[in-house]
Structure formats: C-alpha cells, structure tokens
C-alpha positions in Angstrom: 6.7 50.9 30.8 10.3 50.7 30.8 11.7 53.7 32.6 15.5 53.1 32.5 15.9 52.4 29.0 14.2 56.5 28.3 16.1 59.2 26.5 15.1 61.8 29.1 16.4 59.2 32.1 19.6 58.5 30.1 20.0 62.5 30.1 19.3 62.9 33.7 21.6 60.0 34.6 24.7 61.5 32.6 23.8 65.1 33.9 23.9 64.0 37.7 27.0 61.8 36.9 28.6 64.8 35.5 27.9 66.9 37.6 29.8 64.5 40.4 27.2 62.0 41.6 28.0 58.5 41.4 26.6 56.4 38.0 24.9 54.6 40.2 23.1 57.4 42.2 22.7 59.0 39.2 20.7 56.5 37.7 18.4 56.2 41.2 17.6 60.0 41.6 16.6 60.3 37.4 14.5 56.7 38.1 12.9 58.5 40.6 12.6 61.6 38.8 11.2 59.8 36.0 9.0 57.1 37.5 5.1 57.2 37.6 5.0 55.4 40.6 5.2 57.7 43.6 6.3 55.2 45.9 9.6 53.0 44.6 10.5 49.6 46.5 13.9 49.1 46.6 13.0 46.4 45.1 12.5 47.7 42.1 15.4 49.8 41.8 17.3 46.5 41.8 15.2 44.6 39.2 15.1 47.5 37.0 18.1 48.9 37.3 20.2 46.3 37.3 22.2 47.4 40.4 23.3 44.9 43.0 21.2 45.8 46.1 23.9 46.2 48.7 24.7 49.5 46.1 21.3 50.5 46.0 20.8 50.2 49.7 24.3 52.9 50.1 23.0 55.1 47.5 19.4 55.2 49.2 21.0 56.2 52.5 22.9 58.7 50.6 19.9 60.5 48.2 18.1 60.3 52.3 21.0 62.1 53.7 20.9 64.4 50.7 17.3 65.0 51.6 16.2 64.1 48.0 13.6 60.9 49.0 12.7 59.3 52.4 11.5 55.8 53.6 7.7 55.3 53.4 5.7 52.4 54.0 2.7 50.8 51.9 0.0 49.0 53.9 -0.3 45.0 54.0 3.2 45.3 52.1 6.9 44.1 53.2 10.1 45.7 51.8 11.5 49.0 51.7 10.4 51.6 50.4 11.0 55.4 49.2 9.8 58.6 47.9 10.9 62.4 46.7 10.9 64.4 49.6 7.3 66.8 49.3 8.7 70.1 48.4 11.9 68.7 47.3 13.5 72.0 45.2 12.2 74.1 47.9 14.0 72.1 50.3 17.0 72.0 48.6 16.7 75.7 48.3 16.6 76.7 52.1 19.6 73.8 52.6 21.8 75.7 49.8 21.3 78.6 52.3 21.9 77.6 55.4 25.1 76.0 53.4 26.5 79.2 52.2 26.1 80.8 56.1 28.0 77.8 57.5 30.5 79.0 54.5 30.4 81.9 55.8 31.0 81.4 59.2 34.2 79.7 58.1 35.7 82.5 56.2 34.9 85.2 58.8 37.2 82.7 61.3 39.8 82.6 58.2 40.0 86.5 58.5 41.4 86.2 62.1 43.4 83.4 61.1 45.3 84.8 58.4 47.4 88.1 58.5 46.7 89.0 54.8 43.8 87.0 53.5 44.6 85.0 50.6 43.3 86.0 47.3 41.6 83.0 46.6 40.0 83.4 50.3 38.5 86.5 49.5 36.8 85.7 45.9 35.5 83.2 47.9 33.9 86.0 50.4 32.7 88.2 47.8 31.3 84.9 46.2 29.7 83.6 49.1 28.5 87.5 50.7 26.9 87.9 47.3 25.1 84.6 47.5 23.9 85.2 51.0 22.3 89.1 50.1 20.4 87.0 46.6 19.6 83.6 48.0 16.7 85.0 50.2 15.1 86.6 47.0 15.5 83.7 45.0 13.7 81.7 47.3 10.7 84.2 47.2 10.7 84.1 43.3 10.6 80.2 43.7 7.7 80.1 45.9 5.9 82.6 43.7 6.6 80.5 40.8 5.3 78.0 42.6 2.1 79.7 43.3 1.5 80.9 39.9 1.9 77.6 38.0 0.6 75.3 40.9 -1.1 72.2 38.5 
C-alpha cells in the first residue's frame, strides 16, 4: 500500500504545514499517523517519502523532542527505528499544561516588572488563568473518553 500518495495523508500533511510545522515534518508525523506498520525505519521514511535522510534524521530528533514518537528497536534487525509515543494525545495534553504554568510563571514576573501592565500582557493573563482553571477538566473528559470508547 502506498501511504504517501493518500487523500487523508495529503490532508494531514497540509494541516500540520499550516499550522507551522515544516513540509517535511509534516509529511513524517501524517506518515506515521497514517501507517499500518507500528514500527517505521527511517528507512522507510526516506524511500517513501522521498526526503533526503540527513532531513529525516533532523525532523526525527525534532517529532522526539516534541514527544510525538521515540526510537525502538526490532530484534535480529539494523537501522533506526521509531514509533508514536503510547498515550500520545494524553501526553500532549499534560505537556500543554505544564506549558501554560511556565506561561504563567512568566507573566506573574512581568507584573513586577512593569509599572502598568501592558494591555496585550494582560489578555494574555486572562488567556492563560483561564486555560489553567479548564485544562485540568479537559484532561479528565479526555481520559473518560478514553475509557468509554477504548477498542
């Protein structure tokens, strides 16, 4: 099966770009996304993306440091090789949060900083306060989703 020519990995690959990923990671994290194959060489991701590896290889250690996949092995077999992190969304979840309290560290340092707060500062503080009182709940809704439509 040919994965990157797909309408649904085109889509994922244009939604990432736009939303400010590289093409080229872009097209990596929708492969992934997309691929039957739970394990991925990198490899692969050359052949069938038509990427030059040295590219691959920076936007692996990227999508690693973005703890999206990690580096697996397969027995008896050489190469590199990834994976989508187990609980990958759920993950990305409690990162968002811890996020928005380093956020919010900074602006509560910005308030002793500034005489009169800019405007822009304190949307930004209503913003990220009101994140911070709903992120917890959204991540109990997401693990209860979870639990009611486990496969």
């Amino acid at each position: 099966m040919i994965i990157y020519s797909s309408t649904t990995f085109e889509a994922l690959t244009q939604h990432f770009n736009l939303s400010g990923l590289s093409m080229s990671l872009s097209k990596i994290l929708a492969f992934f996304l997309v691929s039957e194959d739970k394990v991925i060489a990198m490899k692969a991701m050359v052949e069938q993306l038509g990427i030059a590896k040295s590219t691959v290889s920076v936007e692996v250690a990227r999508l690693e440091q973005m703890q999206f996949i990690e580096k697996t092995f397969k027995p008896n077999q050489r190469g590199h090789y990834y994976r989508l992190k187990p609980n990958l969304w759920s993950s990305a979840l409690a990162k968002k949060q811890a996020e928005l309290s380093a956020l919010q560290s900074i602006l509560q340092r910005a308030e002793k900083e500034f005489n009169s707060v800019p405007n822009s500062l304190k949307e930004l503080q209503q913003y990220v306060a009101f994140m911070e009182q709903e992120w917890p709940q959204l991540i109990a809704k997401w693990q209860q989703y979870k639990r009611d439509n486990n496969d």
